[in-house]
C-alpha positions as CSV (number, residue, x, y, z in Angstrom):
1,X,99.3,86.2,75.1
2,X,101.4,89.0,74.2
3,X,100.2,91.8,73.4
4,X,102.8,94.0,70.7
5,X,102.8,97.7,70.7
6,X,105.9,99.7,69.4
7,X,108.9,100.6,71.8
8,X,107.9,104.5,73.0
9,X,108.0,106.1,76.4
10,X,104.2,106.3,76.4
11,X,100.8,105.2,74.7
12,X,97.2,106.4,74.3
13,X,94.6,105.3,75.2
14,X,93.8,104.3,71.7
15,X,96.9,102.6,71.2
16,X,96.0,100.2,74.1
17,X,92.9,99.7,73.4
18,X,94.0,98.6,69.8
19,X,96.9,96.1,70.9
20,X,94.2,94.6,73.2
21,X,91.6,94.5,71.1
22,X,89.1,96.4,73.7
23,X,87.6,99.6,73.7
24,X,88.9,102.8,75.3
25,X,85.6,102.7,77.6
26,X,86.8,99.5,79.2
27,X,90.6,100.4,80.2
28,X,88.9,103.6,81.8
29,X,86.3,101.4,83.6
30,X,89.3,98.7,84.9
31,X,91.3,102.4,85.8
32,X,88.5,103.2,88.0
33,X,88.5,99.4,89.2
34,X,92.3,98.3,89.7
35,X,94.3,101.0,91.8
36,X,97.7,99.0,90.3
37,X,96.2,100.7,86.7
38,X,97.5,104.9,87.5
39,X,98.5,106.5,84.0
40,X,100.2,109.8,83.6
41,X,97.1,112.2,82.8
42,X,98.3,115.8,80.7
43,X,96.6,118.9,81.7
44,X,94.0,118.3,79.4
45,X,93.4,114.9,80.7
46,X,94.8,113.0,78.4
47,X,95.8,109.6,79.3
48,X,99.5,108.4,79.1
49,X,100.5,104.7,79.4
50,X,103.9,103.9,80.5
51,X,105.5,100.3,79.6
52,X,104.7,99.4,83.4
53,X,101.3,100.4,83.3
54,X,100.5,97.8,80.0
55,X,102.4,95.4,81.8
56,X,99.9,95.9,84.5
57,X,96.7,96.1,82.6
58,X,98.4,92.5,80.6
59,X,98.0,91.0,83.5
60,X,94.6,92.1,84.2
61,X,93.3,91.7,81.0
62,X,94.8,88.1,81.5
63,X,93.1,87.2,84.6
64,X,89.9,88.5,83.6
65,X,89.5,88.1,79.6
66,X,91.8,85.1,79.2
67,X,91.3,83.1,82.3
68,X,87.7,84.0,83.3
69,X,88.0,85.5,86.7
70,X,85.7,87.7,88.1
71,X,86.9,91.3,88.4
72,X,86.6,90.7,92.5
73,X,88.3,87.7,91.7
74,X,91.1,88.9,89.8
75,X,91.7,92.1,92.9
76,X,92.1,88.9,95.3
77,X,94.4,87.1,93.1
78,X,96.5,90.2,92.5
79,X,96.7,90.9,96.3
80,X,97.9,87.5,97.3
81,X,100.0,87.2,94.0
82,X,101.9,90.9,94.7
83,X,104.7,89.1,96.8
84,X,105.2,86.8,94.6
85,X,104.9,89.4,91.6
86,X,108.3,91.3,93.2
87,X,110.1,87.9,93.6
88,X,109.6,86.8,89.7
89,X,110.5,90.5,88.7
90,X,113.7,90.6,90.7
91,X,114.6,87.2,89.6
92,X,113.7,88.2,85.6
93,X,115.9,91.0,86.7
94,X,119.1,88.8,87.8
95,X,118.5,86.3,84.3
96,X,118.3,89.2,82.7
97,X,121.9,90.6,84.1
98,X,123.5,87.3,84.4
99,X,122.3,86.9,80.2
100,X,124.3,90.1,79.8
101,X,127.7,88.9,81.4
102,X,127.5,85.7,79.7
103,X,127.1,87.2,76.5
104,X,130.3,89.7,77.4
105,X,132.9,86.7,78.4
């Protein structure tokens, strides 16, 4: 599932919790749960979401909501999956450049 939120350099908590369809109290709680979820926080302690940090709570929310894990279960899976995390990115990555040249020649 994707999850659609308009292209800025950071979101609120609000805005999250509206392209999710959860509640602010629950991306605090899985902040508190998931060390991989670290937002920006202002002086005034106002969260800030960077485009890596909803990719991150994506997959989260899709281990847990979507594919019924267990929030223990879904730390384990993310800790043997991290490895292979980095490879898919890097290789997105390459596609990504290798898209790029093609569409140059």
């Amino acid at each position: 599932m994707q999850h659609q939120l308009p292209e800025k350099l950071y979101y609120n908590i609000g805005e999250v919790a509206d392209a999710f369809g959860v509640k602010p109290s629950l991306i605090r709680f899985w902040e508190k749960e998931f060390q991989l979820i670290s937002p920006k926080k202002t002086q005034s302690g106002t969260r800030k979401f960077s485009a890596k940090d909803i990719e991150k709570f994506e997959l989260i929310y899709s281990l847990v909501k979507e594919k019924g894990f267990t929030l223990e279960g879904a730390k384990k899976q993310l800790k043997q999956s991290k490895g292979n995390l980095d490879v898919l990115k890097r290789l997105q990555k390459i596609r990504k450049e290798l898209l790029h040249i093609k569409a140059e020649i």
